[in-house]
C-alpha positions as CSV (number, residue, x, y, z in Angstrom):
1,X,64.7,39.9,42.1
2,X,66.8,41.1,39.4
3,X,65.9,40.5,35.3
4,X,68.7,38.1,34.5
5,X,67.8,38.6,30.6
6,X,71.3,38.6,28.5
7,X,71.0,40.0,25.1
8,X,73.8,37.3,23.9
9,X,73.4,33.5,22.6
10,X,75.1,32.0,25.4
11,X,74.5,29.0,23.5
12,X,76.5,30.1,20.2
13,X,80.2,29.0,20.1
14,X,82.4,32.3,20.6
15,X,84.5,32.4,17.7
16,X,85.9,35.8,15.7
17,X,84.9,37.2,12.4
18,X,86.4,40.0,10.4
19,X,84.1,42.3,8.4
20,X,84.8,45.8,6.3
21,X,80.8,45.8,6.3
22,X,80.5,49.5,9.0
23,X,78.9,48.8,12.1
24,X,75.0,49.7,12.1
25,X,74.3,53.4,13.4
26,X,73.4,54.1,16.8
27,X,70.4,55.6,17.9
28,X,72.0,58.0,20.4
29,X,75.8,60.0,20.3
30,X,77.9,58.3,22.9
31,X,79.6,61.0,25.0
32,X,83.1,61.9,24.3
33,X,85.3,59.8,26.5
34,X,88.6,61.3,27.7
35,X,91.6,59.4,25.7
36,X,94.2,57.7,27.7
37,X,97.6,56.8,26.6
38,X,97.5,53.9,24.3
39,X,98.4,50.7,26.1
40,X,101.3,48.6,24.6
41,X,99.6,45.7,22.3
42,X,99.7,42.4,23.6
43,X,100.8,38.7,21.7
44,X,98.1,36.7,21.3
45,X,98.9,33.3,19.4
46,X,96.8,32.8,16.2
47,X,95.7,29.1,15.1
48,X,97.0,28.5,11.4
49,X,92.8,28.6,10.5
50,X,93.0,32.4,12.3
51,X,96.0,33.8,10.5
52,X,94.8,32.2,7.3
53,X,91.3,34.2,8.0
54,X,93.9,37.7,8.7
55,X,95.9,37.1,5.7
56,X,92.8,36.6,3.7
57,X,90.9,39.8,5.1
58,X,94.4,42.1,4.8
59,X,93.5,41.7,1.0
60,X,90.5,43.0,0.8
61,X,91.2,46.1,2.6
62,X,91.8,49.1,0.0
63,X,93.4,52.0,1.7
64,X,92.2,54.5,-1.2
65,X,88.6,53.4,0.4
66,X,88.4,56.2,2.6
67,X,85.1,55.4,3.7
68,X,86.7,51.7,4.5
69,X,89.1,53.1,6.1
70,X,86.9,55.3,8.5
71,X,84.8,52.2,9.4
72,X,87.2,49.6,9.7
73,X,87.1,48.0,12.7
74,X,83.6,49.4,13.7
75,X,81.9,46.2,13.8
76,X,84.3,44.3,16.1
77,X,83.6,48.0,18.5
78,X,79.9,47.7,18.2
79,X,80.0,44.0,19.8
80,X,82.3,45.0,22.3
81,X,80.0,48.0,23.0
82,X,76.7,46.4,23.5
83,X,78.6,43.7,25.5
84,X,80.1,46.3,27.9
85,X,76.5,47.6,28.4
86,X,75.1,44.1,28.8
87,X,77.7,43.1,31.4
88,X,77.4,46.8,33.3
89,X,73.7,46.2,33.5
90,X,73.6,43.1,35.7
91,X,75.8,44.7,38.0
92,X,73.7,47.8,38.2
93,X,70.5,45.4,39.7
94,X,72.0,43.3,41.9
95,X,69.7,43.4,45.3
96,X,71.7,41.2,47.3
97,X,71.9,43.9,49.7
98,X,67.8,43.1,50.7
99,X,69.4,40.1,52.4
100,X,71.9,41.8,54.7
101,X,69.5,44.3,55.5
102,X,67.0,41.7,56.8
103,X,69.9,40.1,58.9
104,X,70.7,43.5,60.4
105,X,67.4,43.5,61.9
106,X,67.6,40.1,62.5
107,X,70.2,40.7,64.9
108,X,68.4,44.0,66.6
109,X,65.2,42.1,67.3
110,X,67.3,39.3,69.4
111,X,69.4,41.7,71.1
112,X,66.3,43.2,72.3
113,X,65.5,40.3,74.8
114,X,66.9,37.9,77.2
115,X,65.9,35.0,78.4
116,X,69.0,35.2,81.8
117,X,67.4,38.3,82.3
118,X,64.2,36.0,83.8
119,X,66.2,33.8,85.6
120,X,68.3,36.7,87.4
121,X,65.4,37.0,89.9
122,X,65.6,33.2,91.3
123,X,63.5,30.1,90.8
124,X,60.5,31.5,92.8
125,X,60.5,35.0,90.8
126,X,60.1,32.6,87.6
127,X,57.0,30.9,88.6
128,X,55.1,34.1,89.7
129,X,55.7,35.2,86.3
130,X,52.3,35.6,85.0
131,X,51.2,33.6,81.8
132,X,50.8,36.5,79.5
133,X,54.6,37.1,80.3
134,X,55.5,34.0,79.0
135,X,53.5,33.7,76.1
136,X,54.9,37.6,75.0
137,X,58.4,35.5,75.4
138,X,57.1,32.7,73.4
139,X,55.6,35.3,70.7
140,X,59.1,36.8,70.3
141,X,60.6,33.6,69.7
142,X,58.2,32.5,67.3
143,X,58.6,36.2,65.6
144,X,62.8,35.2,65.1
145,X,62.3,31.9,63.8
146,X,59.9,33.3,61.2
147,X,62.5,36.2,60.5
148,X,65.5,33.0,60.4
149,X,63.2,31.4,57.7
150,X,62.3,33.8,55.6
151,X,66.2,35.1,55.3
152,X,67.0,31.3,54.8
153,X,64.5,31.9,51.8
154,X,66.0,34.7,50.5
155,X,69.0,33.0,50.1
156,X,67.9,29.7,48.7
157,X,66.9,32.2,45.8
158,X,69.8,34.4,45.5
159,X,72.0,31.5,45.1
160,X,69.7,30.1,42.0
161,X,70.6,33.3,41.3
162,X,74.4,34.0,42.0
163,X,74.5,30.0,40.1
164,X,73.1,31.2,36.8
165,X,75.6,34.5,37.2
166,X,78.4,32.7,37.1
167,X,77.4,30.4,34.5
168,X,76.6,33.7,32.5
169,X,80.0,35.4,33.8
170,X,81.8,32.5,32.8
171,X,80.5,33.0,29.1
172,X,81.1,36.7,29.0
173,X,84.7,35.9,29.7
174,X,84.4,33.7,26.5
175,X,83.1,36.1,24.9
176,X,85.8,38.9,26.2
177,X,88.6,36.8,25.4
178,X,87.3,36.0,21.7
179,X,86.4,39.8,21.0
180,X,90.0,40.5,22.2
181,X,91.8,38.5,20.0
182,X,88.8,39.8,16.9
183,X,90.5,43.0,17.3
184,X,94.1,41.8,17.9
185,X,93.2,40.0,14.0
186,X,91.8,43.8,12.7
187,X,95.3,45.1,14.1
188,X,97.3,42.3,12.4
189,X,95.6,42.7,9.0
190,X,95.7,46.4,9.0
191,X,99.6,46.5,10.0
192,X,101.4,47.3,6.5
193,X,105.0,47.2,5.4
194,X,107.2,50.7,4.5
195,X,109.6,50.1,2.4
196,X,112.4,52.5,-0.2
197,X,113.2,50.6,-3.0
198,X,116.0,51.5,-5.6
199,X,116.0,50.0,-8.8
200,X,118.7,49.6,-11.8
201,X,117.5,50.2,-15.2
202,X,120.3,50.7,-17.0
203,X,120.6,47.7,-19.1
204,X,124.4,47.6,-19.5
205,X,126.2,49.1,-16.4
206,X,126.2,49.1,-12.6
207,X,124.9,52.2,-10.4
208,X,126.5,53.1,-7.4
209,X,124.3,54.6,-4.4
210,X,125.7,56.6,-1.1
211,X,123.7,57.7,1.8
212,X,125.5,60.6,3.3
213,X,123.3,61.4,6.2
214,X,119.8,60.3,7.1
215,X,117.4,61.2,9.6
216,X,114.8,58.7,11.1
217,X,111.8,59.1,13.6
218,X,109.3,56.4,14.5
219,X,106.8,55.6,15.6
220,X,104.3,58.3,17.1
221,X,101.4,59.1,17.6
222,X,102.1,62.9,17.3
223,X,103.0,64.4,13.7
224,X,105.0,67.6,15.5
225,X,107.1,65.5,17.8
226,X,107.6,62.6,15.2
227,X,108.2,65.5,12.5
228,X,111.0,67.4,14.9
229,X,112.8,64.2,16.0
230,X,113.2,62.9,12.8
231,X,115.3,66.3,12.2
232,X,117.0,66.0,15.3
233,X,118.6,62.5,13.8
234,X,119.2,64.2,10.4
235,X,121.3,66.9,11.8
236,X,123.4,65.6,14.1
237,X,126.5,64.1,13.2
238,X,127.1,61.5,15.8
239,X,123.9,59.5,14.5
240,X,125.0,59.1,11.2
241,X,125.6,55.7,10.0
242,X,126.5,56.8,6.0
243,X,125.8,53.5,3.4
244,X,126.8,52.5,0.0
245,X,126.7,50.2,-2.7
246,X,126.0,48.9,-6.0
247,X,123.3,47.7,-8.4
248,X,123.8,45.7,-11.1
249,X,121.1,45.8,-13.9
250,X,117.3,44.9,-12.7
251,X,118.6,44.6,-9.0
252,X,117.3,45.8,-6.7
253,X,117.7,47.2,-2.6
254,X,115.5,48.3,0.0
255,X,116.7,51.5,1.7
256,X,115.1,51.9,5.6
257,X,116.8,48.2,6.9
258,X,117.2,46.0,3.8
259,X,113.6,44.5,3.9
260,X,111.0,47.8,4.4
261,X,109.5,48.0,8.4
262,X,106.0,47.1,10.1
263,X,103.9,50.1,10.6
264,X,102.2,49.8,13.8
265,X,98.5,50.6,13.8
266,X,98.2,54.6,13.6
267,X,101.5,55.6,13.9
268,X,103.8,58.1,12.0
269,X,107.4,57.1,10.3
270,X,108.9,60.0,9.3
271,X,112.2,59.7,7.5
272,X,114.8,62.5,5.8
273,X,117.1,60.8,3.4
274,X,120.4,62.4,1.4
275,X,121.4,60.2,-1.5
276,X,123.6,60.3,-4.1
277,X,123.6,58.2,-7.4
278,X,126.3,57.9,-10.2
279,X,123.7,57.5,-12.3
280,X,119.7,57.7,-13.0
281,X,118.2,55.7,-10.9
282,X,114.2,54.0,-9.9
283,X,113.2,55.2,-6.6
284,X,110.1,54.0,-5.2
285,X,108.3,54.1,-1.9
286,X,105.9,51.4,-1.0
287,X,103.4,50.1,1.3
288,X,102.0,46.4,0.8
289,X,101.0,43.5,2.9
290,X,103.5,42.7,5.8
291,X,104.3,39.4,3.7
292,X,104.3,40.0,0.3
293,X,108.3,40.4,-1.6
294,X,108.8,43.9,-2.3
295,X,110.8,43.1,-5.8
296,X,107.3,41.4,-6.6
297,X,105.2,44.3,-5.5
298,X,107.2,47.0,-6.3
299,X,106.8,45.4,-10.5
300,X,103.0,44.4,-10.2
301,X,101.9,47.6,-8.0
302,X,100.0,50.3,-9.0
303,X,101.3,53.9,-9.2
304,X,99.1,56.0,-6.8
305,X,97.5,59.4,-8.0
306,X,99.2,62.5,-7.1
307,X,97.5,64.0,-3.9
308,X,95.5,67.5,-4.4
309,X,99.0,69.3,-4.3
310,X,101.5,68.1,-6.5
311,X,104.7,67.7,-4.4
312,X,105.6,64.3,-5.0
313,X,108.4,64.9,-7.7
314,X,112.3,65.0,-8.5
315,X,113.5,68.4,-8.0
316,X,117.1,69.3,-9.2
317,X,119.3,71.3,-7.1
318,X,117.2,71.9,-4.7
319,X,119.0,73.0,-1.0
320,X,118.9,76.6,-1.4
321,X,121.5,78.8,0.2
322,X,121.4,82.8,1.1
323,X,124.1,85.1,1.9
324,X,123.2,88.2,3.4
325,X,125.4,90.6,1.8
326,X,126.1,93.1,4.4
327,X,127.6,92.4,7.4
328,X,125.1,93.0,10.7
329,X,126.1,95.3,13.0
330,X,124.0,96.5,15.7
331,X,121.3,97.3,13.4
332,X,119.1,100.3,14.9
333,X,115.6,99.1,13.1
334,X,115.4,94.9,13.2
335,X,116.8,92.7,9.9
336,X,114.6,90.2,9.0
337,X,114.5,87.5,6.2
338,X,111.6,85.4,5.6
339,X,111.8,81.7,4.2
340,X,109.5,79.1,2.8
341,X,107.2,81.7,1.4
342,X,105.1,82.0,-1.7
343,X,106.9,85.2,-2.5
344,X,110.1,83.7,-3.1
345,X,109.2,80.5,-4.6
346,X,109.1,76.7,-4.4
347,X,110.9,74.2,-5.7
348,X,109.7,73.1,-8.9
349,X,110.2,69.7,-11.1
350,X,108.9,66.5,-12.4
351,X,106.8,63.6,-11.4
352,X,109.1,60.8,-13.2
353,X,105.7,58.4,-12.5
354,X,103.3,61.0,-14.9
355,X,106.0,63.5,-16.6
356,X,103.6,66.1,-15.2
357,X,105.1,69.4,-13.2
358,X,105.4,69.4,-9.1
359,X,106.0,72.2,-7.4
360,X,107.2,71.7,-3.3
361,X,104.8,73.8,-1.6
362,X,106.3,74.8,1.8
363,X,109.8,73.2,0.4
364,X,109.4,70.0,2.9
365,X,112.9,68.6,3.1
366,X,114.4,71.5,1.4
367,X,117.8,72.2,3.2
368,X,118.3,76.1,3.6
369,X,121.3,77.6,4.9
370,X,121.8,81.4,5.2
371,X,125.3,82.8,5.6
372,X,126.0,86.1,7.0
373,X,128.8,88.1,9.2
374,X,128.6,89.9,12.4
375,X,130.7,92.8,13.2
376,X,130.7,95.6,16.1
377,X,131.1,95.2,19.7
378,X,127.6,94.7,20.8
379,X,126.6,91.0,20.7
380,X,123.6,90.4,18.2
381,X,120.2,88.9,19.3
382,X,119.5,86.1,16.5
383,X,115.9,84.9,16.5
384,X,113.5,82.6,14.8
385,X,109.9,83.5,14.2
386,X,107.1,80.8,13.2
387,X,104.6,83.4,11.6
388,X,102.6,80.7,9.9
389,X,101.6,79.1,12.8
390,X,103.0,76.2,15.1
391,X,106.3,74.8,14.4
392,X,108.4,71.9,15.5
393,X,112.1,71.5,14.0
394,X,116.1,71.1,14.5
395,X,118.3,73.3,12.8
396,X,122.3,74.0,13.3
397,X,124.2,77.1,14.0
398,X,127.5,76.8,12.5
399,X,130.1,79.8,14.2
400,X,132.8,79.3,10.8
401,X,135.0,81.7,12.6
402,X,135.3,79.4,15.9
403,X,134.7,76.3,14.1
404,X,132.3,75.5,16.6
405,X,128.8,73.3,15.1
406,X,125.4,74.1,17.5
407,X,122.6,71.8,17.4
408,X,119.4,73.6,18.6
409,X,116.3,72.3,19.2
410,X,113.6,74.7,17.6
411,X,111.9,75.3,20.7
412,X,114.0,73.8,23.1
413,X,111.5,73.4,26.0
414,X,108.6,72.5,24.4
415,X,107.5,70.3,21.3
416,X,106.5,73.2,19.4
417,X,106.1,77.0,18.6
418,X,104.0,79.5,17.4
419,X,100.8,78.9,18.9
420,X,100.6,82.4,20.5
421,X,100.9,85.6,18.8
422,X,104.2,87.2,18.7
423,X,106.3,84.0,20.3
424,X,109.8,83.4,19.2
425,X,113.0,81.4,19.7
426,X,115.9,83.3,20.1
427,X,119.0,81.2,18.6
428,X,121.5,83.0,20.1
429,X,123.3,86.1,21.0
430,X,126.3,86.5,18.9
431,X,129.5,88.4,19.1
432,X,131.5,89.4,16.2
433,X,132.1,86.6,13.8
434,X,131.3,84.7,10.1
435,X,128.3,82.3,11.1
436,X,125.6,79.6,8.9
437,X,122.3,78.7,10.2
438,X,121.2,75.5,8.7
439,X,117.5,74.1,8.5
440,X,115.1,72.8,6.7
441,X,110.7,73.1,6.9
442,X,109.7,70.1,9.4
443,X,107.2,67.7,8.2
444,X,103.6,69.0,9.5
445,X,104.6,72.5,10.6
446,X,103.5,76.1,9.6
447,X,105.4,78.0,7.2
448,X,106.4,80.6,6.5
449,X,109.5,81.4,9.0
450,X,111.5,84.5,10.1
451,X,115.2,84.9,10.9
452,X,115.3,88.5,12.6
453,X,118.8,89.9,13.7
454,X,118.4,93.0,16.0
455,X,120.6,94.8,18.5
456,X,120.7,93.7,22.4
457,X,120.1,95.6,25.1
C-alpha cells in the first residue's frame, strides 16, 4: 500500500501571509527550468481584511533594500515548492494497478475452463466421468472464488484509500487556491506608481509648459525592444499628440496621463520626452505606492542618491548637430564618423537635487543629427555600424532636397544589432542630393556608433 503521510496540517485553516523575511535555503540547487512566456495575471477579489494586510505590507517594502528586493516573494515560492513535491509524490506511489493486474488473471484462469465443454458429450458421458475429474473441476472453482475474494479485498482497501485521497486532494486545492491569491497579494503590494511631476516655484508668476513630441513604450519585459519602440513613437510624426499649459504658483501637473501609471510586476516603461518651459521649472520623477497623492509624495519624498554614474542631471543645449563639410562623392577609401564616444565628449551639467556635476555617459536621449551633401553620379552606400556592441534604435533619414522624411527601423528585421563581428545596417543608397540623418543612443544599447559612406558597386 502506498505511505499516505502529507507534510501539511490539513487541520490548519488555509489563510495567506505576507513576509519580507527570505525563504530558508535549500539543501540542494533545483535544476534550471526552461522559462515560458509569462501568463497574463488574473483578478482575484481581495476581502477588505486582505487588501488592508497588502496596503500595510506595500509599506514596509524598501526598494533601496536590494537584498529585499532579491528575496521578496521567496517565502510565498518555498510553500508552493514543497507543496508541489508533496502533491507529485502521492501520485508517484499509487499501486492501484496491483488490482487490475489480479483481475487480468482473474479472467485468464476462467477462460481456461468450461463447464458446456462436459456436457457436450451427453448425459451418459457425464456420469462416466470419473471422481477425480470432478473434484479437479470443483478445485478450480474453489481456486476463482478465492481469486474473486481476495480482489474484492484489495478493493475494500484501496477505497479506504482513494476516501482519504480525496479528502487530502480536497485540502490541497484549499491550499492551491490560498497560495494563489498569497502571491496575487505579493504582486499587488509590489506594483508601484510612475509618475512626471512639474512644479511652479516662482512665487509671483505663471509658467507655461509645451510638449512638442514624445515617445512612449511599455510595458516589456525586454529592455532592447522596450528601448527601440519607445524611439519608434518619438520619431514619427503621426503619433504625436503635442500638450500645453499653465502653472500657477505651487501647482502642480503630472506629465505621463495626468495621474502617473501602474507598473506591472517586472516590466520596463521607457519614455522620451521634449519639453519646453517659459521659465525655470521643478521636474520630478517619482515612484510611490499605487495609492498615495503624488502632490503629497512628491513634498514629503526623499531625494534618491545619484547612481555610480552621474547622469541624472539638467544639461543645456544638448541635441548636438554635425555637418560634414565636404560634399561625398564616390569616395575611393570609406568616410566614416563615429558618435557617442569618449573621444568627443558627453554632455555635461548639473544635478539641480545636489548642485554636483553630471556628465551623460553614452548621451542617452541626446538627439544627434548629421547633415551632409551627396554629389556625383554613382549612388552612395550609407551605413550604420554598432561597434560597441548590440543595438536597438529608430532614427530618420531626411532627403532636404526631395523633401521626403524616412523612418527606419535600426535593424529592420530583427530587434537588434551588433551581436556578430563586422554586422551593419545599411540606411540607404543615395543619389545626388542635400540629406539629415537624425537619431539619438537607445536606452540599453552599445555605444559607440558608426555612420560610414562609401562608393557602390
Amino acid at each position: 500500500m502506498a505511505d499516505n503521510t502529507f507534510n501539511f496540517d490539513l487541520d490548519a485553516p488555509a489563510v495567506p501571509t505576507l513576509t519580507l523575511d527570505p525563504a530558508p535555503a535549500a539543501e540542494e540547487k533545483a535544476a534550471p527550468v526552461q522559462q515560458e512566456a509569462p501568463a497574463p495575471e488574473a483578478q482575484v477579489n481581495l476581502t477588505p481584511e486582505e487588501q488592508a494586510m497588502v496596503d500595510q505590507f506595500a509599506e514596509k517594502i524598501d526598494i533601496t533594500n536590494s537584498q529585499q528586493v532579491l528575496q521578496y516573494g521567496s517565502a510565498c515560492q518555498k510553500k508552493i515548492g514543497d507543496f508541489s513535491e508533496a502533491a507529485l509524490s502521492k501520485v508517484s506511489t499509487k499501486d492501484l494497478g496491483e488490482v487490475g493486474d489480479m483481475i487480468t488473471d482473474l479472467i485468464g484462469e476462467l477462460k481456461s475452463f468450461d463447464a458446456n465443454e462436459e456436457q457436450q458429450k451427453g448425459i451418459l458421458g457425464f456420469f462416466k466421468k470419473t471422481s477425480n475429474s470432478i473434484e479437479q473441476l470443483k478445485t478450480r472453482y474453489d481456486s476463482a472464488d478465492k481469486n474473486v475474494e481476495r480482489i474484492k479485498a484489495k478493493l475494500e482497501d484501496h477505497q479506504v484509500v482513494l476516501m482519504k485521497d480525496i479528502a487530502m486532494l480536497d485540502k490541497m486545492y484549499e491550499y492551491n487556491l490560498v497560495y494563489f491569491k498569497e502571491l496575487t497579494m505579493y504582486i499587488l503590494a509590489g506594483k508601484k506608481k510612475l509618475a512626471v511631476m512639474l512644479k511652479n516655484t516662482d512665487n509671483l508668476r505663471p509658467v507655461t509648459y509645451k510638449v512638442t513630441r514624445s515617445g512612449v513604450a511599455g510595458f516589456n519585459y525586454d529592455y532592447m525592444r522596450d528601448g527601440k519602440n519607445s524611439q519608434k513613437e518619438y520619431f514619427d510624426d503621426s503619433s504625436q499628440k503635442p500638450q500645453d499649459g499653465k502653472l500657477g504658483f505651487g501647482r502642480s501637473h503630472e506629465l505621463l496621463s495626468g495621474r502617473g501609471i501602474i507598473l506591472p510586476t517586472d516590466k520596463l516603461y521607457t519614455a522620451t520626452i521634449d519639453l519646453h518651459f517659459d521659465k525655470p521649472v521643478e521636474v520630478s520623477v517619482l515612484m510611490c505606492e499605487t495609492k498615495s497623492d503624488l502632490e503629497l509624495f512628491n513634498e514629503a519624498a526623499a531625494i534618491q542618491p545619484m547612481d555610480e554614474h552621474p547622469l541624472r542631471g539638467t544639461f543645456e543645449a544638448a541635441d548636438w548637430n554635425y555637418t560634414l563639410k565636404k560634399p561625398v562623392n564616390a569616395p575611393e577609401k570609406p568616410l566614416m564618423l563615429e558618435l557617442a564616444t569618449s573621444q568627443e565628449g558627453y554632455a555635461k551639467g548639473v544635478d539641480a537635487t545636489t548642485g554636483l556635476p553630471a556628465e551623460n555617459y553614452g548621451n542617452y536621449g541626446v538627439i544627434y543629427k548629421v547633415n551632409f551633401t551627396v554629389t556625383g553620379k554613382k549612388p552612395i552606400s550609407f551605413i550604420l555600424n554598432p561597434i560597441g556592441g548590440p543595438f536597438a534604435g529608430y532614427g530618420v533619414l531626411e532627403n532636404k532636397t526631395k523633401g521626403e522624411r524616412q523612418l527606419l527601423a535600426l535593424p529592420e528585421s530583427t530587434v537588434c544589432v551588433g551581436t556578430k563581428i563586422e554586422e551593419a545596417i545599411e540606411l540607404g543608397k543615395l543619389k545626388a542630393g542635400e540629406y539629415s540623418f537624425i537619431w539619438s543612443p537607445p536606452g540599453a544599447s552599445n555605444l559607440p556608433v558608426q555612420l560610414i559612406w562609401e562608393k557602390t558597386e
